[in-house]
C-alpha positions, 0 to 999 in steps of 0.5 A: 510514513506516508508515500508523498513521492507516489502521491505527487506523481500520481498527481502528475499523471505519472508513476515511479516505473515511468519516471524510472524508464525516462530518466537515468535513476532506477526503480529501486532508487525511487522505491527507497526515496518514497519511503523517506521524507522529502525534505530528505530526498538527493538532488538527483532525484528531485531535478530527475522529477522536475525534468519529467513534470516540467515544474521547478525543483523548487514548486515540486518539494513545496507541493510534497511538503504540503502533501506530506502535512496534509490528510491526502492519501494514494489512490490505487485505482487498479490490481497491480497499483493495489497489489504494490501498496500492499506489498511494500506495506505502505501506511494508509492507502485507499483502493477505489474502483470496482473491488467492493466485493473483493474487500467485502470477502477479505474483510468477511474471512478476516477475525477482528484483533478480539476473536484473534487473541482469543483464538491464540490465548485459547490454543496456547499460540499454535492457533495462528500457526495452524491457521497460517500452514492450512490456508497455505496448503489451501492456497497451493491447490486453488487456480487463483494462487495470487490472489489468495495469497494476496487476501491472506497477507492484507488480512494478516497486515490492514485494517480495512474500513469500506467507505463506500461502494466504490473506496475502501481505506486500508491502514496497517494494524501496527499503526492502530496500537 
């Protein structure tokens, strides 16, 4: 399910870790109610929004119903924007910025959904399991951990597709069997 709570807020010049740090609901809280339909959202939550935002109640859950049957995706426009999406596997999001060469070397280093079965078919199945144990034994002796790690789970997880120099869609593979 699309992340509506992120979009609004995102809308609204605000995020989940300010809302939490000016209101009396936790980060943990509002990371579980973006993963929900607004239409399911507690009271609490959307009153807490509309004390931040300055809208009613009513005018916030009538512009995330919109955002929720629309096209509209989040825009991560930084490092730790992106980096949450991806570690809470949102759906479908679009990183937009300065990161074209980042996305072009992970969408290089990544086999498309035909060489991976051929690749797993032609050693039995082990072949993911010896691809998985040398990139981590890779990983653990370069300077730039993180980020590899990172690459190495948006391979294993999205689908990315380069808009254009400065937007790239990632969309989970599950979502495209």
């Amino acid at each position: 399910m699309k992340n509506v709570l992120d979009i609004y807020l995102k809308e609204n010049g605000t995020n989940r870790t300010q809302l939490a740090e000016k209101t009396n609901i936790s980060e943990k809280a509002l990371a579980k109610t973006s993963k929900r339909d607004p239409e399911d959202y507690s009271a609490d939550i959307v009153v807490a929004i509309s004390q931040e935002i300055g809208a009613t109640p009513g005018e916030i859950l009538d512009r995330m119903l919109v955002i929720r049957d629309s096209d509209m995706l989040y825009h991560a426009t930084n490092f730790e924007e992106f980096k949450q999406k991806v570690d809470e596997q949102e759906d479908e999001f679009i990183l937009e910025g300065d990161f074209y060469d980042f996305v072009k070397n992970i969408k290089a280093s990544t086999l498309s959904e035909r060489e991976t079965i051929g690749f797993n078919y032609g050693s039995n199945g082990w072949g993911d399991f010896a691809a998985f144990a040398l990139r981590r034994v890779k990983n653990s002796m370069s300077n730039e951990k993180e980020s590899k790690n990172l690459q190495q789970k948006i391979s294993k997880l999205y689908n990315i597709k380069i808009l254009n120099k400065k937007e790239s869609l990632f969309r989970l593979r599950q979502l495209d069997y």
